[in-house]
N, C-alpha and C positions, 0 to 999 in steps of 0.2 A: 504494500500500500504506500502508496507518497507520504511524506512527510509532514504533515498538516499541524504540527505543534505553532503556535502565533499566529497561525493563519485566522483569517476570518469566513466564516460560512453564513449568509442569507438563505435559513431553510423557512421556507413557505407554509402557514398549517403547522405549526410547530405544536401547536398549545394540546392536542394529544395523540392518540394513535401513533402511524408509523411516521409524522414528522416530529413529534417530538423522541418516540424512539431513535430517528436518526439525529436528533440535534445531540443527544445523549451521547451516543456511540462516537458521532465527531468531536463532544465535549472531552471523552474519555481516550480520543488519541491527540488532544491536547490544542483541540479548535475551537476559539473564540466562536457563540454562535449569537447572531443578530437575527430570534423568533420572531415571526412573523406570524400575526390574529388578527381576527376582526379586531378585536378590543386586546390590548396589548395585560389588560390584566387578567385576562384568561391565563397566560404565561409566567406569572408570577409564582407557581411554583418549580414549574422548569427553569427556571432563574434562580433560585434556592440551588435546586438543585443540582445545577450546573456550577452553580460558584462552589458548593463544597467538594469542585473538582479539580480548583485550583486555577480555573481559568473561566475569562468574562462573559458573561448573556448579557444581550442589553435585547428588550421588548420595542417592537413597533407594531404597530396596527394599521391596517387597509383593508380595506373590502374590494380585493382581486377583481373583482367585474366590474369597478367603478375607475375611470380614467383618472378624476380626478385626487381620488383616494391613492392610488396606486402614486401617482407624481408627489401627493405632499410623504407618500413615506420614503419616497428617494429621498425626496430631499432633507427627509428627518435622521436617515443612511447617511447621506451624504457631510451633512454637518457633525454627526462624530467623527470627522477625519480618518475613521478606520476604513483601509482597505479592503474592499470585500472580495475575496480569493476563490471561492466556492459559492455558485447556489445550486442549490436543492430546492426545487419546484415542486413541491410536494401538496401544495391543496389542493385539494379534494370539492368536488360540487355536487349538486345535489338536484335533481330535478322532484321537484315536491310532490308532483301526482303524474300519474298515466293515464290519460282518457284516451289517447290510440296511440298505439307500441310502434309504428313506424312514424309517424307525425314527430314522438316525443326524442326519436333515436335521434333522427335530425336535431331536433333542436338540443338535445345534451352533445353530438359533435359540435353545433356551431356555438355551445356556450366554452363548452371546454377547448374549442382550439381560441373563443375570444379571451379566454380568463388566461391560457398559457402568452398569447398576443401580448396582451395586455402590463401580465409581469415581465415578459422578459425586452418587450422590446419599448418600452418607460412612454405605452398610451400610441405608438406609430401604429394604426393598425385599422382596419374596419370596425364601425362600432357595433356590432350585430350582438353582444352576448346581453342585452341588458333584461333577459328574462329567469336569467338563471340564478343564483345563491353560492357562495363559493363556501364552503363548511371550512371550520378550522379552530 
């Protein structure tokens, strides 16, 4: 595995399941991780728990399917001057009901390719996901 000890990681969906599992397992081969939640005090025990690992969690919040969410947590990123070396795009969405199983398949691709759009290219992107929920 690389070397990730100082490094910084923006894992996505961190606050349970498998992204906060991976912010764990990055914390524990000695990777600063920068959780990302709707609401950054979801994360607040993974931030516990990551500092009694010796190394730093700092919480920010976005709601993934929202452009403008998504730009104020760069730039919330961005003003701790820490490099961010790894992301982990790990949230997860959610399509709340099924009234027709091919109708909704569509629309959970076009939500989940706009919600990956959306984090990883900072809002460049079609706005088409605004139906969907991104869990985290």
């Amino acid at each position: 595995m690389v070397n990730l000890r100082g490094k910084w990681a923006l894992v996505t969906g961190a606050a349970r399941g498998i992204g906060r599992l991976a912010a764990v397992f990055l914390a524990e081969k000695g990777c600063n991780i920068i959780a990302q939640s709707r609401d950054r005090r979801h994360c607040d025990s993974l931030a516990d728990e990551i500092g009694k690992l010796g190394v730093k969690c700092v919480a920010v919040e976005a709601e993934l399917s929202d452009t403008e969410s998504v730009k104020k947590m760069l730039s919330d990123i961005d003003a701790t001057g820490f490099q961010v070396d790894v992301v982990l795009n790990n949230a997860g969405m959610q399509v709340a009901y099924r009234k027709d199983y091919l109708e909704t398949q569509q629309q959970a691709e076009t939500c989940s390719s706009g919600v990956r759009a959306k984090s990883a290219l900072r809002g460049r992107h079609k706005d088409d996901a605004e139906s969907c929920a991104v869990a985290s």
